[in-house]
MISEMI-942720 format. One line per 8 residues: their letters; for each residue y, x, z of N, C-alpha, C. Coordinates in steps of 0.001 Angstrom, whole numbers, plus 500000, padded with zeros to 6 digits. Layout:
BEGIN
a) Y X Z Y X Z Y X Z ~ ...
END
This chain:
BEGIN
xxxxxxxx) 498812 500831 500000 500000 500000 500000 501246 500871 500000 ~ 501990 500270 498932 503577 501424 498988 504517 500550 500211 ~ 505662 501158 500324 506755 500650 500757 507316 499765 499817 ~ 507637 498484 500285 508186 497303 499696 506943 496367 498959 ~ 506017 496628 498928 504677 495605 498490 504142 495127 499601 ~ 503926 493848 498930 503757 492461 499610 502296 492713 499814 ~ 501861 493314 501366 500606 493439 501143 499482 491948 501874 ~ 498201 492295 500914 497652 490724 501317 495868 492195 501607
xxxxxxxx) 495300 491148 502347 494047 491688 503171 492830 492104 502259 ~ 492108 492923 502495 491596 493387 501658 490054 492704 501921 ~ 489764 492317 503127 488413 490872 502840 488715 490799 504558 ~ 488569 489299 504637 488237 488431 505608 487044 488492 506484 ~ 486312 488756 507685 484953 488957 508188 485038 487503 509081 ~ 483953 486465 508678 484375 485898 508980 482802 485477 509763 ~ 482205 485461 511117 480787 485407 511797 481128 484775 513080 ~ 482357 484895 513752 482436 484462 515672 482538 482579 515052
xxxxxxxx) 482257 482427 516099 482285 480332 516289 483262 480446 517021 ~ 484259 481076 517580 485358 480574 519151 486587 482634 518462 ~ 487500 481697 519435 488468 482929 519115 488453 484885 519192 ~ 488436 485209 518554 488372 486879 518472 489452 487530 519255 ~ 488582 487679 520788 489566 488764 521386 490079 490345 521289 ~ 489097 491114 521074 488844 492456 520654 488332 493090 519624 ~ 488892 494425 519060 488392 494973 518072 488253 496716 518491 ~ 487312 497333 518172 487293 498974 517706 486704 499301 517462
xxxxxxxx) 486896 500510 516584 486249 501074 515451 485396 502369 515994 ~ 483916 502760 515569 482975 503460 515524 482199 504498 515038 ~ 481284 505452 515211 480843 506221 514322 481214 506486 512971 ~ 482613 507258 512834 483147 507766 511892 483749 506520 511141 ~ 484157 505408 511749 485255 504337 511143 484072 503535 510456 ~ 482752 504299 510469 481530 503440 509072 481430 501721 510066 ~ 481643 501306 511308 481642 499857 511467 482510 500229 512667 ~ 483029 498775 512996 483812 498106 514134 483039 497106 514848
xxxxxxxx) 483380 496900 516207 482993 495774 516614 483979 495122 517257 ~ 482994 493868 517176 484485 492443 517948 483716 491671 518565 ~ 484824 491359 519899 483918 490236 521175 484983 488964 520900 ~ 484171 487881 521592 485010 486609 521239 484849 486006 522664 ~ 485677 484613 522397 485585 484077 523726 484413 483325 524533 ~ 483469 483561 523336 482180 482836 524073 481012 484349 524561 ~ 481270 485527 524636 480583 486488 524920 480509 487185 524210 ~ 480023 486815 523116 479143 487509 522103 480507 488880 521491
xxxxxxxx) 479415 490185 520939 479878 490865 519956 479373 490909 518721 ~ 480144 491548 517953 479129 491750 516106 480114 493302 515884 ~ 478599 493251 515723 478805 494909 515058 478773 495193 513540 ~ 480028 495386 513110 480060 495167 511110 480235 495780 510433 ~ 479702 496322 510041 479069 497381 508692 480602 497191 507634 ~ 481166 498311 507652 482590 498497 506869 482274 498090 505353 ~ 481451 499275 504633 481225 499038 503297 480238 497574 503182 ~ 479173 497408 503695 478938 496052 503386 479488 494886 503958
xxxxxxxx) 480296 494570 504352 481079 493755 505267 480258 493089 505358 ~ 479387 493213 505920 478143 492404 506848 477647 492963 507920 ~ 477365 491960 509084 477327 492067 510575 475903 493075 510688 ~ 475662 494066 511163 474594 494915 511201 473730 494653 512458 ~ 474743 494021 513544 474177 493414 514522 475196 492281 515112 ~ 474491 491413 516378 475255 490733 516901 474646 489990 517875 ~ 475075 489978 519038 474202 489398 520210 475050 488909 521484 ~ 474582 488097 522480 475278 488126 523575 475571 488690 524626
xxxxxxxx) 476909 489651 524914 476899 490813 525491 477209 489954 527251 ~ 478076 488918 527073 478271 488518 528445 478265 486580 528448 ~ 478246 486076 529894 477963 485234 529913 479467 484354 530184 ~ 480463 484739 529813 481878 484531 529679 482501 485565 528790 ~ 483581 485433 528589 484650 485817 527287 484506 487271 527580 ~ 484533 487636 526430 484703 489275 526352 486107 489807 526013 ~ 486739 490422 526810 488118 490976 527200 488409 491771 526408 ~ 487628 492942 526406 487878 493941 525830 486311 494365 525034
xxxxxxxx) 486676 495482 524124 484955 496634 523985 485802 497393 523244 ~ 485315 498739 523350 485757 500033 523102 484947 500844 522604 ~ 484726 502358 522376 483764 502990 522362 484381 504565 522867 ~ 483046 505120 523102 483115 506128 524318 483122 507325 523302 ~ 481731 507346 522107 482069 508350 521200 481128 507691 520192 ~ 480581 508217 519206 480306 507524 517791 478915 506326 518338 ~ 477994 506518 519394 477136 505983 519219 477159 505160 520746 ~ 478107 504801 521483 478153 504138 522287 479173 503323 522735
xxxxxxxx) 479497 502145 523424 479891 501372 523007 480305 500735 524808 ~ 482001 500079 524972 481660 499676 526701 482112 498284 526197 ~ 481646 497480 526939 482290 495929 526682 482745 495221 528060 ~ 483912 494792 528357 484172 494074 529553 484063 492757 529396 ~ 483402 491882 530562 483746 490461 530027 484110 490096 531450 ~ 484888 488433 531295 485215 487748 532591 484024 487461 533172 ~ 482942 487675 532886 482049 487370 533947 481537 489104 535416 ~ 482824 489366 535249 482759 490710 536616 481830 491842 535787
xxxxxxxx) 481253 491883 534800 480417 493194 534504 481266 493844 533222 ~ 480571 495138 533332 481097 495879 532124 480409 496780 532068 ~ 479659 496778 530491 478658 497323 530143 478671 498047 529063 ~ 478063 498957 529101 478104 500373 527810 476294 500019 527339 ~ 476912 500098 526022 475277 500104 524991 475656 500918 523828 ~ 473970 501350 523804 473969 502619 522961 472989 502047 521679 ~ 473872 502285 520468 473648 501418 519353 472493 501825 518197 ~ 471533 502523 519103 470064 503198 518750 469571 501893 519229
xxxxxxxx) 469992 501313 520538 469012 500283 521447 469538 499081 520669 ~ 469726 498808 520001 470764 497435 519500 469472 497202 518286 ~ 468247 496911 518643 467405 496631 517480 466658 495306 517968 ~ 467427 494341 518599 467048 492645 518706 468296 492181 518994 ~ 467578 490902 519375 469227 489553 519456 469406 490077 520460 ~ 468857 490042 521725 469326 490464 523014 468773 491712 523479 ~ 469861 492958 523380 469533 494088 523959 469579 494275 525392 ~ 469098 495061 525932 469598 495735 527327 470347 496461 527365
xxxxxxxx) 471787 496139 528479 472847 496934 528210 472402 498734 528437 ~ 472754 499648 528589 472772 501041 529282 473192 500779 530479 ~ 473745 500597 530560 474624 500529 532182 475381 499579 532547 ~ 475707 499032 533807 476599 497634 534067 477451 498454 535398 ~ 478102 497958 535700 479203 498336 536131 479844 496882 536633 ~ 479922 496783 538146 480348 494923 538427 481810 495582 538757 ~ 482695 495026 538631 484274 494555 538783 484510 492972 538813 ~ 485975 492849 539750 487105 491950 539435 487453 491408 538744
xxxxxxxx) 487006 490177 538324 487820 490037 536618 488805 488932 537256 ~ 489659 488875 538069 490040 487781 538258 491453 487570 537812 ~ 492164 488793 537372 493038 489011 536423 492496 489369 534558 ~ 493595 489220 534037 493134 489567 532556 493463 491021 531910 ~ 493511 491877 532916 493526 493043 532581 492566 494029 532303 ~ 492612 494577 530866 491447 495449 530304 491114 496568 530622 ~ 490392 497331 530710 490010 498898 530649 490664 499395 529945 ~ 490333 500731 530983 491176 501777 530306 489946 503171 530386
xxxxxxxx) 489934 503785 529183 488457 505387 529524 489504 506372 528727 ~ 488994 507611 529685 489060 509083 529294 488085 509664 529410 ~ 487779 510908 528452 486962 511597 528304 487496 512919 529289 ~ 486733 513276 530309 487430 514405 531286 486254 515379 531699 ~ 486289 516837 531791 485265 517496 531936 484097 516903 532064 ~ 483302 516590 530830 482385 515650 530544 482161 515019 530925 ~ 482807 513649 531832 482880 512789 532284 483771 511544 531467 ~ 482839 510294 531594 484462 509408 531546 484317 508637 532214
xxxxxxxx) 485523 508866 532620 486623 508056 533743 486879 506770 532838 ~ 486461 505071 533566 487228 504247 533647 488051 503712 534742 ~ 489638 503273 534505 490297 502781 534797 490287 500955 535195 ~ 489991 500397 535991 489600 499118 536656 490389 498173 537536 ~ 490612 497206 537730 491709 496708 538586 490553 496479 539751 ~ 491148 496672 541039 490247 497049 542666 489399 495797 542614 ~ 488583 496232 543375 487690 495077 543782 488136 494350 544953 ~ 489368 495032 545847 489721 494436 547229 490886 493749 546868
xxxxxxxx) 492044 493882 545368 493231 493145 545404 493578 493781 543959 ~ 494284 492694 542826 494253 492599 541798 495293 493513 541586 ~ 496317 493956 542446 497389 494582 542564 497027 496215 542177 ~ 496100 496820 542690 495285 497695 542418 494767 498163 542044 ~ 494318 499458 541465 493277 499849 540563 492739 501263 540957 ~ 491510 500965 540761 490101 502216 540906 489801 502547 539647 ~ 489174 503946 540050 488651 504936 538619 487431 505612 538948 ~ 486534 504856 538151 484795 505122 538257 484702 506236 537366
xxxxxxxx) 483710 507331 537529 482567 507549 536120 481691 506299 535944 ~ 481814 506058 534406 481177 504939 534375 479765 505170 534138 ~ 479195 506172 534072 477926 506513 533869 476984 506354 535390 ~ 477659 507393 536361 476447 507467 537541 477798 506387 538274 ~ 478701 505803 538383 479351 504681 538582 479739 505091 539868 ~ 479915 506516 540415 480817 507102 541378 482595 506589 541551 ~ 482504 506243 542264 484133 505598 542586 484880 507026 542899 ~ 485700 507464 541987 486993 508784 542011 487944 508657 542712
xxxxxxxx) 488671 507678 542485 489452 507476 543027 489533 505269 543227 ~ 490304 505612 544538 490276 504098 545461 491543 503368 545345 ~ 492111 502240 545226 492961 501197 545601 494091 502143 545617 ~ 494080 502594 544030 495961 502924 543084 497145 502134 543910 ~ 498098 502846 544389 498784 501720 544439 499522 500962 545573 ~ 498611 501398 546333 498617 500675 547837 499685 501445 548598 ~ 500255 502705 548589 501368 503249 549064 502416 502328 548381 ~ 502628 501667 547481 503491 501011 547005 503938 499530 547966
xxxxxxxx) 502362 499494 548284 502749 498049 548708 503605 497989 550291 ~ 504744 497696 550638 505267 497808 551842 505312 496243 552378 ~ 505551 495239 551916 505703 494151 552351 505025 493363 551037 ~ 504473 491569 551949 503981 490794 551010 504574 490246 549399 ~ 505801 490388 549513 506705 490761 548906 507038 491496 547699 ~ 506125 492801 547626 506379 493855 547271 504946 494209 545646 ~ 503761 492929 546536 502694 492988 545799 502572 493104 544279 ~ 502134 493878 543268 502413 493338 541845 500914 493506 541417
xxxxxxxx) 500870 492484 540586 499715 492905 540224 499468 493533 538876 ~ 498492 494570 538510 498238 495425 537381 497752 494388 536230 ~ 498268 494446 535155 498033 493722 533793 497843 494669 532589 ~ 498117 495770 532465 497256 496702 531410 497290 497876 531697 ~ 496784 498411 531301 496011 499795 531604 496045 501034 530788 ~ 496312 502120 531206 495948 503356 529654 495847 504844 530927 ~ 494622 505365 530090 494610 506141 530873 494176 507821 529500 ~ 494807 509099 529750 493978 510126 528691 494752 511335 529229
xxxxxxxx) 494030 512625 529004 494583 513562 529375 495298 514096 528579 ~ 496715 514931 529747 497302 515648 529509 497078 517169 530062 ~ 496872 517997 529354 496707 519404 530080 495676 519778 530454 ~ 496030 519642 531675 494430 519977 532305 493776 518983 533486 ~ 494645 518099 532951 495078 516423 534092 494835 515285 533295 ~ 494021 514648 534193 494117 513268 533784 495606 511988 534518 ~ 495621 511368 533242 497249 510345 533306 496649 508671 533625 ~ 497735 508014 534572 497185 506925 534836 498645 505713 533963
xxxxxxxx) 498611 504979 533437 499968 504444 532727 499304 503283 533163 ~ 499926 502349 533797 500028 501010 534727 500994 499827 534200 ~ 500953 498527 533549 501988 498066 533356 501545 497008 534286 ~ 502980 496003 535123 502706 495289 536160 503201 493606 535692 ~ 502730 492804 536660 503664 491974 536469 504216 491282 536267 ~ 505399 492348 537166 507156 492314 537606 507590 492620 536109 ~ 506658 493563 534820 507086 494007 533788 507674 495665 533936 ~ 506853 495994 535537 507216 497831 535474 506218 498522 535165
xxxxxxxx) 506283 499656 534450 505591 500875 534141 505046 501682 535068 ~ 504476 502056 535261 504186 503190 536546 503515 504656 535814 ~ 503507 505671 535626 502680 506885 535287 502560 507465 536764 ~ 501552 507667 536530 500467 508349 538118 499655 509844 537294 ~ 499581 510879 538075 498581 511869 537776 497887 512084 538400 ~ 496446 512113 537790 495123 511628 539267 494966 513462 539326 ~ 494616 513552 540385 494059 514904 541111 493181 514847 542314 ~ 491672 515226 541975 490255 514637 542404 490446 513349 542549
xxxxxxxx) 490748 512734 544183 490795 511629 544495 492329 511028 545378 ~ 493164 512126 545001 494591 511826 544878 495242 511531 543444 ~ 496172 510651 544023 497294 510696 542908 498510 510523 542867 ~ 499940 511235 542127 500656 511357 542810 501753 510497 541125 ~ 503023 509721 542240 503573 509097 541313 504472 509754 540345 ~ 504645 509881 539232 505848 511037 538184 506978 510286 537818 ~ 506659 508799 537561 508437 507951 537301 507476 506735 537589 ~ 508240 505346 537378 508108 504273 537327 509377 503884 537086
xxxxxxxx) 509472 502443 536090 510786 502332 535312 510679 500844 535336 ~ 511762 499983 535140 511619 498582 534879 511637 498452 533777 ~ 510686 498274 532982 510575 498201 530884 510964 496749 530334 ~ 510273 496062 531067 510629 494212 530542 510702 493283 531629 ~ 511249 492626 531171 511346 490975 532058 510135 489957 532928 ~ 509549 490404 531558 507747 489728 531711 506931 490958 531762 ~ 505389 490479 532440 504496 491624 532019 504617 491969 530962 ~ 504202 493227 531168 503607 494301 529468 502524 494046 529478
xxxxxxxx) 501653 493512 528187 500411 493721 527799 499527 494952 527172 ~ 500508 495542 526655 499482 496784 526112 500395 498156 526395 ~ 499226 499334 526895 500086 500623 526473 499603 501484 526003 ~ 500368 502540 525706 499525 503806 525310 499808 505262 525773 ~ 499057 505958 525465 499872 507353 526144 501272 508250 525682 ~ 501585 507531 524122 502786 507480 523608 503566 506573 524603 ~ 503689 505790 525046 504481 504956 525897 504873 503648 525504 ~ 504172 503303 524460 504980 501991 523838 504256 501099 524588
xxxxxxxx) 505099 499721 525071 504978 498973 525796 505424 497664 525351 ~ 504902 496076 525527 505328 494874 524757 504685 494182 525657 ~ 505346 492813 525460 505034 491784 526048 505337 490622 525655 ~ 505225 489322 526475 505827 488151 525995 507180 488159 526019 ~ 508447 488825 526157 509429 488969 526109 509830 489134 524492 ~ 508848 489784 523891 509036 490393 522543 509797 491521 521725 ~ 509698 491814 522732 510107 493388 522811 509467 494658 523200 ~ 509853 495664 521844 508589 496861 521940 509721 497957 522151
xxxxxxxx) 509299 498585 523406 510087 499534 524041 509251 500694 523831 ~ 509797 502373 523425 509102 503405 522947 510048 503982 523556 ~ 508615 504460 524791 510290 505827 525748 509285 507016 525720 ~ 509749 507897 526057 509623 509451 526327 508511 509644 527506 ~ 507132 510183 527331 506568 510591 528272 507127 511167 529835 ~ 507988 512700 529132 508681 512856 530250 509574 512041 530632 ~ 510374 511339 530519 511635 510669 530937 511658 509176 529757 ~ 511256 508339 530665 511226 506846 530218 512689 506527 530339
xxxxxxxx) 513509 507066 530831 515081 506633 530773 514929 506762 529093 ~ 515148 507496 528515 515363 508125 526843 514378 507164 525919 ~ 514636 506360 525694 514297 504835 524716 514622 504292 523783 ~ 513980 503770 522814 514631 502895 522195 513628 500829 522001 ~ 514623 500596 522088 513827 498970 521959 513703 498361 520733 ~ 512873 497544 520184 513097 496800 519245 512380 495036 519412 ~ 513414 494177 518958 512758 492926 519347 511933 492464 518346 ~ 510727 492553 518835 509013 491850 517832 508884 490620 517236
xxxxxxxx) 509396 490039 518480 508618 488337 517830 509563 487486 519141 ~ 509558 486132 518621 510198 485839 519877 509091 484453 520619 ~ 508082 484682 520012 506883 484677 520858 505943 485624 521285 ~ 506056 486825 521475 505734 488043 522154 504551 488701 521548 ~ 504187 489347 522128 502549 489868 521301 501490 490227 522063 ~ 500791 490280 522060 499453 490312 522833 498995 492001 522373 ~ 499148 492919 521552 498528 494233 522052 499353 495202 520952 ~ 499807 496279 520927 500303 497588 520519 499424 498546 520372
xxxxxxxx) 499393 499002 519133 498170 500003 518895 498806 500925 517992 ~ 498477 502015 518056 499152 503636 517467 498370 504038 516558 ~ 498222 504304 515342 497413 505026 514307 497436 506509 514680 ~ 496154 507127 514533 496155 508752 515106 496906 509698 514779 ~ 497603 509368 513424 498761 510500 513048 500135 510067 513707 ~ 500024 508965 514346 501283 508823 515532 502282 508614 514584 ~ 502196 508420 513416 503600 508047 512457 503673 506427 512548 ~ 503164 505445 512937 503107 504171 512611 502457 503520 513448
xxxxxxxx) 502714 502018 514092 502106 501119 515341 501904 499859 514431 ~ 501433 499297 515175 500855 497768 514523 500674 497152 515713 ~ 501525 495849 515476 501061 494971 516898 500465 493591 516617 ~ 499883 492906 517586 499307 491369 517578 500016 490468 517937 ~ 500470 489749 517421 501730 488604 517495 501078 487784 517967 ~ 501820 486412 519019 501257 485584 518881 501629 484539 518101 ~ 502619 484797 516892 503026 484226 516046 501910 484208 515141 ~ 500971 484570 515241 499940 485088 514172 499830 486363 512997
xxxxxxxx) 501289 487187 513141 501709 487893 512362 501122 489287 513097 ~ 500651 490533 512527 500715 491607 512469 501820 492383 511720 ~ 502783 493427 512751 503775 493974 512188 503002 495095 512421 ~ 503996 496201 511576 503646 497677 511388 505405 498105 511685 ~ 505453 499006 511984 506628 500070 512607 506436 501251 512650 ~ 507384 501475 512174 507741 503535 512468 507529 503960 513724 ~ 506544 504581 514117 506379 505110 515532 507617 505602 516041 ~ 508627 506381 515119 509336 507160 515493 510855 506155 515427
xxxxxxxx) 511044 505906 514755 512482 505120 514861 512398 503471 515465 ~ 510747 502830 515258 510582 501509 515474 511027 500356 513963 ~ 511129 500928 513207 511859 500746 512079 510665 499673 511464 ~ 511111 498369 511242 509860 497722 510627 509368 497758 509359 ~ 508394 498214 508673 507591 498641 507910 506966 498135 506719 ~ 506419 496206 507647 505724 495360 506975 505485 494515 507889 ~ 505013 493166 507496 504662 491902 507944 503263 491268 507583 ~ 501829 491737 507598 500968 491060 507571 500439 489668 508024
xxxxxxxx) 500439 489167 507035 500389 487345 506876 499062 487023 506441 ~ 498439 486395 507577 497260 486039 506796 496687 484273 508088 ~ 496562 485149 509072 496055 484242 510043 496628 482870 510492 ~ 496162 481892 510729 496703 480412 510969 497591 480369 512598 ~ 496659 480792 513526 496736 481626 514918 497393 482228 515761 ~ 497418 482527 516768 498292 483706 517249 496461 485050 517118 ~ 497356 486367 516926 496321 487570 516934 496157 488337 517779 ~ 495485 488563 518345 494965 488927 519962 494377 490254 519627
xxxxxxxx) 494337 490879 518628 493618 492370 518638 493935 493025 517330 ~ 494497 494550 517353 494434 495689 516241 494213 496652 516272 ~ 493438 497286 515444 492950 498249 515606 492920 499317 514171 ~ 493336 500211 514387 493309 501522 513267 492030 501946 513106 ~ 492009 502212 511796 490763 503610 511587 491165 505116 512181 ~ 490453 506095 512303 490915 507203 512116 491695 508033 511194 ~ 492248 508952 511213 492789 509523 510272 492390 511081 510398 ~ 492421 511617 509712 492198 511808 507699 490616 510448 507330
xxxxxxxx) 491328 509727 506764 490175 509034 506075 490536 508494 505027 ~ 489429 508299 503627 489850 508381 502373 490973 506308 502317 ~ 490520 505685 503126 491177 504488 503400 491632 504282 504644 ~ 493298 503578 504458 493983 503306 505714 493505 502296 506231 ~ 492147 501838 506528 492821 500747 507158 493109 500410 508820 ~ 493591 499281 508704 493506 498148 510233 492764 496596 510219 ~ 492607 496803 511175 491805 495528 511492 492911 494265 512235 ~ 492836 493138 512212 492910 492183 513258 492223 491354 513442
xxxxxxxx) 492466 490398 514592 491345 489773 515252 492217 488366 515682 ~ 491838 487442 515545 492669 486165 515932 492010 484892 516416 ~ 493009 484176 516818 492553 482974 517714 491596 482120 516668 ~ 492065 482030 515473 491221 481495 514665 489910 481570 513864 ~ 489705 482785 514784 487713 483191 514400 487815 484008 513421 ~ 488657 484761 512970 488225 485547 511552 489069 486449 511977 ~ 488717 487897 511157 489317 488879 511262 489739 489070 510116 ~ 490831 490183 510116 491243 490422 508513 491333 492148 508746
xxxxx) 490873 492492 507726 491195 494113 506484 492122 494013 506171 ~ 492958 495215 506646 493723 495400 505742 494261 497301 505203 ~ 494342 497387 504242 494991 499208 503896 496078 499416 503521 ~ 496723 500233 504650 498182 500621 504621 498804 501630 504525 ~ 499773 502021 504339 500087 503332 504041 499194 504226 504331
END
């Protein structure tokens, strides 16, 4: 797709019965998978745009699913578990997960994983108060660190509770990025089973729904704020939608974002100026999930995922 073409989707995947919450992409971009609101995932074969698998991962809505590295896979659902499967074992309708992992779901806030001296660390909202958040290995399911947060809390008053999550290293440190809410930011740097606070900023009005370790931050306010790792004072804003968006996602060469409207629209933006790009039109819906391929790859694309059961392809710059 050039600059100034009217771009339209390059095929429709169309398999969930109920709305498409999540999307990400896998073993070398060759499939993606997507959870919906009745449990289930499908795992879909890029070049044949056909489902390679698909089964019921939970017994309520699936929040989120991610993947850890080409051949494994974590899925959260509202029914308190979150489970990693390894897509060797994915050879019936109903697999056995690898591992489960019980949590909180009593907020709608997703996971967050880093890969850390061969470990990964997920990021979790507490099991004792939603306000909070713990960081497991999700493998031998060792609790790292306990109830994020709680130095914060001074009075009843004061409580916020955590609504998205991002967590990846910097240096030789792992980063905790917190959005609340009140609509504040928090960056934390975990050290063993300390962690110590580096800024916290007031970003929006309303919660933020999505972040990243670039810093971009959005919400139902409709506004996508892109501040400075070191110094979140140094910003710039741009207003999205003025029905807000449900998730912000960064393409790996960091030149370009794409967000989920709940207008139903997917925008694209200049990572760097916020500068809008394009307007992907396809869905009836509001769109609840996007997701990039990797880059260097011989096709750009992105994915979305929407209230209306279908996902769309699309290749962009």
């Amino acid at each position: 797709m050039s600059h100034g073409e009217v771009p339209a989707p390059v095929y429709i995947f169309r398999g969930h019965k109920s709305q498409v919450n999540t999307l990400c992409w896998l073993d070398g971009d060759k499939y993606f998978c997507s959870g919906d609101l009745e449990g289930n995932l499908i795992l879909w074969d890029v070049e044949t745009r056909r489902p390679k698998q698909q089964w019921r991962a939970h017994t309520e809505s699936v929040l989120s699913v991610q993947a850890i590295d080409a051949t494994t896979l974590v899925s959260q659902g509202r029914d308190n578990r979150i489970h990693t499967w390894k897509l060797e074992a994915l050879t019936s309708s109903s697999p056995t997960p690898h591992s489960t992992l019980l949590y909180n779901s009593v907020t709608f806030c997703k996971i967050a994983l880093c890969s850390h001296d061969d470990h990964t660390l997920i990021a979790v909202p507490s099991h004792t108060d939603p306000g909070l958040i713990d960081i497991y290995d999700i493998f031998s399911q060792w609790r790292q660190v306990a109830d994020i947060g709680q130095e914060e809390i001074v009075t009843a008053d004061s409580r916020d509770t955590a609504m998205c999550l991002s967590m990846f290293e910097r240096g030789t440190h792992v980063h905790l990025l917190a959005g609340y809410e009140s609509g504040r930011l928090v960056l934390r740097i975990i050290s063993g089973d300390k962690t110590d606070t580096i800024w916290a900023t007031q970003a929006h009005t309303a919660p933020g729904n999505v972040l990243s370790d670039l810093v971009f931050s959005g919400c139902s306010d409709g506004l996508i704020v892109r501040a400075k790792l070191e110094d979140p004072t140094d910003h710039r804003i741009t207003n999205q939608s003025k029905r807000g968006l449900e998730q912000i996602c960064i393409r790996s060469d960091a030149k370009i974002i794409a967000t989920a409207g709940w207008d139903s629209r997917i925008r694209i933006f200049s990572a760097k100026t916020l500068k809008p790009l394009a307007v992907l039109t396809y869905h009836r819906e509001s769109v609840y999930s996007v997701a990039f391929c990797s880059l260097p790859s011989a096709r750009h694309y992105v994915v979305g995922a929407s209230k209306d059961h279908r996902i769309s392809l699309w290749e962009i710059y």
